[in-house]
C-alpha positions in Angstrom: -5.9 -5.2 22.8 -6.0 -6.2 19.2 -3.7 -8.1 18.0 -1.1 -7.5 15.4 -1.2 -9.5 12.3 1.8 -11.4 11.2 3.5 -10.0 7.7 5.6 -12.7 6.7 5.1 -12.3 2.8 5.7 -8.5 3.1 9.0 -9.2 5.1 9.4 -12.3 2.8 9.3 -9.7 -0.1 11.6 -7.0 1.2 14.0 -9.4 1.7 14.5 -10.5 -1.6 13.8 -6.7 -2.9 16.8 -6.1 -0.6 18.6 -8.7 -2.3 18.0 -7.7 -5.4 18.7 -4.4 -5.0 22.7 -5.2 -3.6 22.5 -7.3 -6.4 21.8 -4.6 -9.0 24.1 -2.0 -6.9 27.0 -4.6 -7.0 26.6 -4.8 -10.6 26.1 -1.6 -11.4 29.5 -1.0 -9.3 31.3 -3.6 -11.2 30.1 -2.7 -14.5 31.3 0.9 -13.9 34.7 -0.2 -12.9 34.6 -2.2 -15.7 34.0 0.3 -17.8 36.4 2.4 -16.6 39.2 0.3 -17.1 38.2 -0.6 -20.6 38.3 3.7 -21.4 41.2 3.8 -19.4 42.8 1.2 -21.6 41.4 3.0 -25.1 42.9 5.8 -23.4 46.2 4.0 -23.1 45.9 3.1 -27.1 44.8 6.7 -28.1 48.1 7.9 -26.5 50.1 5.1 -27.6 49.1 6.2 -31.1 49.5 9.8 -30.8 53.3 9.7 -29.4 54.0 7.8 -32.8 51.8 10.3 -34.8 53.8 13.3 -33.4 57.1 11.8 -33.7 56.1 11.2 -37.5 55.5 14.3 -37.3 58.6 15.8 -35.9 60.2 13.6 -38.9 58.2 15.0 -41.4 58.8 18.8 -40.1 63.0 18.0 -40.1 62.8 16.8 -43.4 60.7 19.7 -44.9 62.7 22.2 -42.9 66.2 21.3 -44.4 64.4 20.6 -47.9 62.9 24.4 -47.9 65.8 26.1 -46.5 68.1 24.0 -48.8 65.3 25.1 -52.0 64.9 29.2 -50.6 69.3 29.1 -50.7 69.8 27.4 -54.0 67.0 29.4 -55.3 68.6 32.7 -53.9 71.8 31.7 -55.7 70.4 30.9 -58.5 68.4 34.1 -58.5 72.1 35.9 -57.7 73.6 34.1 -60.5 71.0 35.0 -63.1 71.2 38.7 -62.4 75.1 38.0 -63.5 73.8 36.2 -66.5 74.7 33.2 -65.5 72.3 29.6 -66.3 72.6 28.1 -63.2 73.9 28.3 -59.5 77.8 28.2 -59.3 80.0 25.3 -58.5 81.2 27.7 -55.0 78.1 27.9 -54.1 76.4 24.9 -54.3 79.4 23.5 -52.5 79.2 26.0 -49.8 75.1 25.1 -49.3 76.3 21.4 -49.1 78.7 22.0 -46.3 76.1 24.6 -44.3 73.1 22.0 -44.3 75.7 18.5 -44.2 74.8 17.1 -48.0 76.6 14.5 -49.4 76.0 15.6 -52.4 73.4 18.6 -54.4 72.3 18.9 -57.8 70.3 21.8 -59.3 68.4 19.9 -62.2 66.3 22.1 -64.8 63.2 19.9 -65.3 65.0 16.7 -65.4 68.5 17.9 -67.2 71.0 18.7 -64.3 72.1 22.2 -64.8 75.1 21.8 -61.8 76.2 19.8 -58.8 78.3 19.4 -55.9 79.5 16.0 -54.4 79.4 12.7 -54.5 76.2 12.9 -57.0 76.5 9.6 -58.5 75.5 8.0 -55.1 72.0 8.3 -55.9 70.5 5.5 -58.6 68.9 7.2 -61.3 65.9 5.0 -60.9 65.7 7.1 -56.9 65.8 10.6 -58.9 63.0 9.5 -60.8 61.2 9.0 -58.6 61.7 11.9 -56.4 61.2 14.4 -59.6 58.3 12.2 -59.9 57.1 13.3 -56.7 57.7 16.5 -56.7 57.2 17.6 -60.5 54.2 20.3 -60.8 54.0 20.9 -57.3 54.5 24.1 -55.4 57.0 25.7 -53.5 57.2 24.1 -50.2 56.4 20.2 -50.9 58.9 17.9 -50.7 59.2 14.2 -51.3 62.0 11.9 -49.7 63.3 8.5 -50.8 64.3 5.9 -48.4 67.8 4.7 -47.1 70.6 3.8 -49.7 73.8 2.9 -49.3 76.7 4.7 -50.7 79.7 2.5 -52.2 81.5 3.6 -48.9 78.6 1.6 -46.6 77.3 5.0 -45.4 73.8 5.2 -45.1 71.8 8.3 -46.9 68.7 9.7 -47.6 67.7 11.5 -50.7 65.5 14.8 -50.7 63.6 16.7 -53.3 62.2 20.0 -53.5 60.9 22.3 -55.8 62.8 26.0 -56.1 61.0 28.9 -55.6 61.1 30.2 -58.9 57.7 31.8 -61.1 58.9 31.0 -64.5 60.9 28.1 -64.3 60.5 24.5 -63.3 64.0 24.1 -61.3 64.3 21.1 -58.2 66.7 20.6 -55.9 67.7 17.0 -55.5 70.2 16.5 -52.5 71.6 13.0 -50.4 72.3 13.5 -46.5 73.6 11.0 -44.2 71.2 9.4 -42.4 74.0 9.4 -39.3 73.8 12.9 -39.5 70.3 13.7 -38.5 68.2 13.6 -35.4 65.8 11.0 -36.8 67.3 8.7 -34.0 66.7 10.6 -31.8 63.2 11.1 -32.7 62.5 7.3 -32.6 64.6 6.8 -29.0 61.5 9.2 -27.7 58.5 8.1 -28.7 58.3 5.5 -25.8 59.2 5.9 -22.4 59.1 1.7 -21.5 61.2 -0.6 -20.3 60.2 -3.0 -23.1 59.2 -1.1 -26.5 60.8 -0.7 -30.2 59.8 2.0 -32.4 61.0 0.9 -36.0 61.3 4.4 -38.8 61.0 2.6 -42.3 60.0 3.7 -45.9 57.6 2.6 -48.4 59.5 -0.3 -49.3 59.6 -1.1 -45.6 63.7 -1.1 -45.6 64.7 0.1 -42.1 65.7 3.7 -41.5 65.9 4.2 -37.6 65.2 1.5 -34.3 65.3 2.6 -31.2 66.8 0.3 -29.3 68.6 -0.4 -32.6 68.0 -4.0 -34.4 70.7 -6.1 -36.5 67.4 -6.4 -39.3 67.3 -4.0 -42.4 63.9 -4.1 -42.7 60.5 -4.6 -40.6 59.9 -8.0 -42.1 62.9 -9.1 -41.4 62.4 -8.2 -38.0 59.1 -9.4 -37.0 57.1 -10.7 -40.2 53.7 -11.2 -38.5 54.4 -7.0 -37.6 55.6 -6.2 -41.5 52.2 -7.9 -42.6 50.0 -6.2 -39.5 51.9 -2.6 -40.3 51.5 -3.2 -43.9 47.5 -3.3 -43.7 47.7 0.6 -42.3 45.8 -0.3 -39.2 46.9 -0.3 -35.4 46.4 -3.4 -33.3 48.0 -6.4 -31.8 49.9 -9.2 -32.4 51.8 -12.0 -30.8 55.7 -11.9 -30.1 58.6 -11.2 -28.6 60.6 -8.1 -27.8 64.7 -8.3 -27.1 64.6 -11.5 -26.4 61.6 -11.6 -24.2 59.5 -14.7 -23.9 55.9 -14.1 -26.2 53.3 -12.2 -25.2 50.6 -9.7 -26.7 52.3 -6.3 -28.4 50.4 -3.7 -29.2 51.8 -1.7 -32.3 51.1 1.6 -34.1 52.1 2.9 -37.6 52.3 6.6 -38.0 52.6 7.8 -41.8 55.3 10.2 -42.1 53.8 13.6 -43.9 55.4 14.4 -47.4 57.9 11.3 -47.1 55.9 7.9 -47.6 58.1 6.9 -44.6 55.9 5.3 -41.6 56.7 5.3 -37.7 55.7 1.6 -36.3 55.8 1.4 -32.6 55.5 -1.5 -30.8 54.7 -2.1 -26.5 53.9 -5.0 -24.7 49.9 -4.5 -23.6 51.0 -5.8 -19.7 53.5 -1.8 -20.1 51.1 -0.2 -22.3 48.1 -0.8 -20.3 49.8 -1.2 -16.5 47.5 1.7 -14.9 44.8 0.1 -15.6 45.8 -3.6 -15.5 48.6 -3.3 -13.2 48.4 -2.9 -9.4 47.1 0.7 -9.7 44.2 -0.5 -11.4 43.0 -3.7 -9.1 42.9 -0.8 -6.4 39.0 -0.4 -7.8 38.3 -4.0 -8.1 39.8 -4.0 -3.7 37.7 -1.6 -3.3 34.3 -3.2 -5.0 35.4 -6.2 -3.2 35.6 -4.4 0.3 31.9 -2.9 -1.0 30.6 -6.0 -1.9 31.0 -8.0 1.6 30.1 -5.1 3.6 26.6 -4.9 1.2 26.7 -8.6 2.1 27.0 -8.4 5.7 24.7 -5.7 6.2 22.1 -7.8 3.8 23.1 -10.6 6.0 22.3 -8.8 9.3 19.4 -7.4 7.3 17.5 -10.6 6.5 18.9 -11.9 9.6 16.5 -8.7 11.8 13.3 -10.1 8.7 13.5 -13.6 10.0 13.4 -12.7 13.3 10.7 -10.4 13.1 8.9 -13.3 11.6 9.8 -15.4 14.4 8.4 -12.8 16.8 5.2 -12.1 14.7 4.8 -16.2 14.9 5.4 -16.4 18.7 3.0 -13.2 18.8 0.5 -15.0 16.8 0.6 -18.1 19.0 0.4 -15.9 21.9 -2.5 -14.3 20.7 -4.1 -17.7 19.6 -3.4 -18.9 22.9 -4.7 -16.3 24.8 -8.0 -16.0 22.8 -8.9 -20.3 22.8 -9.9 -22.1 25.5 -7.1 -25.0 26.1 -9.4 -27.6 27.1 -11.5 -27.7 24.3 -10.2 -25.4 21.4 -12.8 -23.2 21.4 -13.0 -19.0 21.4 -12.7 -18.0 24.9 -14.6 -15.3 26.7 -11.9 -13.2 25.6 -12.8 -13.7 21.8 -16.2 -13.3 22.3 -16.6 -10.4 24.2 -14.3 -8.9 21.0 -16.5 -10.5 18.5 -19.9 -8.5 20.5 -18.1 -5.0 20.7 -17.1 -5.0 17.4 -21.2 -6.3 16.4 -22.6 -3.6 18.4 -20.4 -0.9 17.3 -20.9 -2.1 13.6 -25.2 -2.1 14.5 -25.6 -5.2 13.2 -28.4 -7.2 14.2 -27.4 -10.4 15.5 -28.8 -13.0 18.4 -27.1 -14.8 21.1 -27.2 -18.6 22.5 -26.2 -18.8 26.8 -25.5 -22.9 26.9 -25.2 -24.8 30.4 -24.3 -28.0 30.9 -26.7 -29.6 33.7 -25.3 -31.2 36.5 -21.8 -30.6 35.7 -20.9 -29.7 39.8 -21.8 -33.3 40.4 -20.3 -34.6 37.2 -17.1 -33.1 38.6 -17.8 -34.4 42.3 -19.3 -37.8 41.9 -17.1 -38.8 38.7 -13.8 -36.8 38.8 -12.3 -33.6 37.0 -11.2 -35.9 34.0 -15.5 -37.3 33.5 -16.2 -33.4 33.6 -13.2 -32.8 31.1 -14.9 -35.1 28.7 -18.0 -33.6 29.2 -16.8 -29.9 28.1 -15.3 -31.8 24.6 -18.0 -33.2 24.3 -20.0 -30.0 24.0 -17.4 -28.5 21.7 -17.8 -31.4 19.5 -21.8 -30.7 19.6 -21.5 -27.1 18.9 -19.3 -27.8 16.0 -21.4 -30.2 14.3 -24.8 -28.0 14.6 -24.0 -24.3 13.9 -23.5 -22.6 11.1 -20.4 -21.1 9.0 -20.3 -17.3 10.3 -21.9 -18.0 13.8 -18.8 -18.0 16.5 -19.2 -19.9 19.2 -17.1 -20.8 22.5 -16.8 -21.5 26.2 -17.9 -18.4 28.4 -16.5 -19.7 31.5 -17.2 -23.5 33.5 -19.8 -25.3 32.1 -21.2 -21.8 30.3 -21.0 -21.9 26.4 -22.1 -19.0 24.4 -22.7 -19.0 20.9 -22.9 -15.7 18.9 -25.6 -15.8 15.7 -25.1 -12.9 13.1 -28.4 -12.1 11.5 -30.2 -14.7 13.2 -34.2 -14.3 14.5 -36.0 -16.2 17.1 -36.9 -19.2 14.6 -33.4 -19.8 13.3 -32.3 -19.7 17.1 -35.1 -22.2 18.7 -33.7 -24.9 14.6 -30.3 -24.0 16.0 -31.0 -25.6 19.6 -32.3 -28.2 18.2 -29.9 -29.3 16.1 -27.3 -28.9 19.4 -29.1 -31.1 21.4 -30.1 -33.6 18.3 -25.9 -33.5 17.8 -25.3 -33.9 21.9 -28.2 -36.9 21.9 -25.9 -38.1 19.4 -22.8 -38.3 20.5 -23.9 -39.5 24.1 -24.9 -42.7 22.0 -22.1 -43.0 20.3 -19.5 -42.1 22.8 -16.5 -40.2 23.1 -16.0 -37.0 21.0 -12.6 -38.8 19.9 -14.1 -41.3 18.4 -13.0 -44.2 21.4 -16.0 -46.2 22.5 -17.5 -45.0 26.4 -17.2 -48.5 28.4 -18.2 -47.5 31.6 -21.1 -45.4 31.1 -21.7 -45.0 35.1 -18.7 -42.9 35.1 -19.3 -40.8 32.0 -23.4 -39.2 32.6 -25.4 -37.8 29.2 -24.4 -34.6 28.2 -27.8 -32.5 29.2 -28.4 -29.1 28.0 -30.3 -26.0 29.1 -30.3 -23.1 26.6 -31.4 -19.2 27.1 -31.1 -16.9 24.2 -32.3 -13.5 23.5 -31.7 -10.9 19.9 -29.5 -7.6 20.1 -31.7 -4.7 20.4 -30.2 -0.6 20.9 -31.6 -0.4 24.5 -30.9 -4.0 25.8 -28.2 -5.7 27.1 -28.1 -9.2 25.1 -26.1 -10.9 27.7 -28.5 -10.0 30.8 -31.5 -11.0 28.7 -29.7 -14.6 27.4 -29.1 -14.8 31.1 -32.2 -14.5 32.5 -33.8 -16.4 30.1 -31.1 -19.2 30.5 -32.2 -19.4 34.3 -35.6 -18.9 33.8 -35.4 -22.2 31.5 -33.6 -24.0 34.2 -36.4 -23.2 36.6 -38.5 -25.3 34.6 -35.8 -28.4 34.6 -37.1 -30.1 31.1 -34.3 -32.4 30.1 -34.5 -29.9 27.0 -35.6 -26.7 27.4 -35.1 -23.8 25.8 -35.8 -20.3 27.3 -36.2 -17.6 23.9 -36.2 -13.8 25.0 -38.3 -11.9 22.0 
């Protein structure tokens, strides 16, 4: 049987493309998790942002809502009044809009000249109704401007509205205070996060504090967290370090919502360990347990599977000893018979020409009789030694069984075979001169004869059998017992 030739840089090489591949798998894993958590946590943000967006919202819609309604009824009145030939809306019922929408105080001003009034109007600084008729003048029916908190000489907080009336040919605005303890702005703020640690700070363009929720001693967002009245005051979301109720520092993420129509803003801010806990908490290192679980089981199985490579190489090595073994001669390293008889099938099937050598060593019975097993051992090395210093490269040669060698000669004719024999018995002359094959010195030559040769050889041929002719030419040499002689079948 042929034997099967060891792989070991194949297995070598699918072991570390096995490697590599868990490695690029594992990586792949934890660059997806990775990724997910990072779109998790933009997720996070992008909601964090948009409950303080609608919540400015809701703001903006409460104010609009009570400015308009508050502008449609003192434009219906004034409407009413007109048709009675009367300038502007009546003392009764600007009084009775201020009690149905909660005003402090309302004033129906004709361009900038107030035409009539209800409450405590002097609460609002003239320089605040500038501004609001600022705001407003030109505009449409519908817009609205809103100041910021101001305090009424009873400590009451308010907040001043403007709208324009409804009116086609006349430029009339509606300028009303309402207390800032009557509206649902704090409510608004107490819902835009649902967190144990959060505050979410209403304030207006001069950043003065109009709503906390949870409420703060501050009256403004400076005076509250300075490094967050400088962050909120460049108009873009982010983080910064500090503390919340007391809380030791740690990273807050914060985000301002402009309030539509009011120059208010909405500035929420969350710790980024709350904001971010599903995918930094608990909840979220369930993906990284589970790469980890992924990664030794890819490790074990790679583990068991470069264990199986090595011993497959082991195997192929024993294998390939085994074969080695089973196809030399142990006494003096040579091809066996075994090898040989290969090496000739595999000649003739191929119908290459090629010659062969039949070598016996004469006398080696009594060798083996008169000097011992161990004077006939050293005999046979000495022949190996011969034949390895006389034929050529691609010859094979090797011990055919006893004191039978055979040599196999591809491409060789009868002259290169009769120079080969004599170069084997010019190398055997030799070393029975110069002693052992091992190089040690022979000091009893009585117990160690000359290494004597007879040679047969005969050429391959389609209706011949090689072996039989080297044979019989082999014997037919011996008949004629020259110390050297050499039998040569045409």
């Amino acid at each position: 049987m042929e034997p099967r030739p060891a792989r070991p840089l194949l297995f070598r090489l699918a072991a570390v493309g096995g490697a590599l591949a868990v490695m690029a798998l594992l990586g792949a894993m934890a660059a997806a998790i990775a990724s997910a958590r990072s779109e998790a946590a933009a997720t996070q943000s992008d909601r964090f942002t948009l409950r303080a967006e609608t919540s400015a919202g809701f703001v903006s819609t409460f104010l609009g809502e009570i400015a308009a309604r508050a502008a449609d009824a003192a434009a219906a009145d004034l409407a009413h009044g007109r048709s009675r030939s009367r300038p502007a809306p009546g003392a009764t019922g600007l009084a009775l809009l201020r009690q149905v929408f909660g005003f402090t105080s309302l004033e129906v001003l004709d361009g900038s000249r107030a035409s009539s009034a209800s409450g405590a109007t002097r609460t609002l600084p003239s320089e605040e109704r500038a501004v609001l008729l600022g705001e407003v003048s030109g505009r449409r029916s519908g817009a609205f401007a809103v100041s910021g908190r101001i305090a009424t000489s009873g400590g009451a907080a308010v907040v001043a509205l403007a709208a324009p009336l409804p009116l086609p040919h006349r430029s009339w605005t509606i300028v009303a205070t309402l207390p800032l303890s009557g509206t649902p702005l704090a409510s608004f703020v107490g819902r835009v996060v649902a967190a144990p640690r959060h505050e979410v700070l209403l304030v207006d363009s001069a950043g003065r504090l109009l709503a906390s929720a949870p409420p703060v001693a501050a009256t403004g967002l400076a005076g509250w967290s300075p490094s967050l009245g400088a962050a909120a005051a460049g108009g873009v979301d982010g983080t910064i370090r500090g503390d919340l109720a007391g809380q030791p520092a740690a990273e807050l993420a914060y985000a301002r919502a402009p309030v539509p129509g009011a120059g208010w803003s909405l500035v929420a801010v969350e710790p980024l360990a709350t904001l971010d806990a599903s995918s930094r908490g608990w909840a979220g290192d369930v993906s990284w347990l589970l790469f980890v679980v992924a990664a030794l089981l890819a490790t074990a199985l790679l583990g068991l599977f470069v264990r199986s490579l090595a011993e497959r190489l082991r195997l192929e090595a024993a294998w390939g000893r085994m074969e080695h073994e089973a196809r030399t001669d142990a006494l003096t390293g040579l091809p066996n018979r075994r090898r040989l008889e290969l090496a000739l099938r595999h000649l003739q099937r191929a119908g290459l020409p090629f010659s062969v050598m039949m070598i016996d060593l004469d006398g080696f019975k009594e060798v083996n009789d008169s000097h011992g097993h161990a004077a006939g051992d050293e005999l046979l090395r000495r022949m190996a030694a011969a034949m390895r210093a006389s034929f050529r490269e691609q010859d094979l040669y090797g011990r055919w069984g006893g004191d039978e060698f055979l040599a196999i000669l591809p491409g060789a004719g009868p002259l290169e075979v009769a120079a080969l024999a004599e170069r084997l018995q010019l190398s055997a002359d030799r070393l029975n001169l110069e002693g052992s094959p091992e190089g040690g010195p022979v000091d009893d030559r009585s117990r160690l004869p000359d290494l004597q040769l007879t040679v047969g050889s005969a050429a391959s041929g389609s209706d011949r059998d090689v072996l039989l002719e080297a044979d019989r030419a082999l014997y037919e040499s011996k008949a004629r017992r020259p110390r050297l002689t050499t039998g040569v079948s045409p």
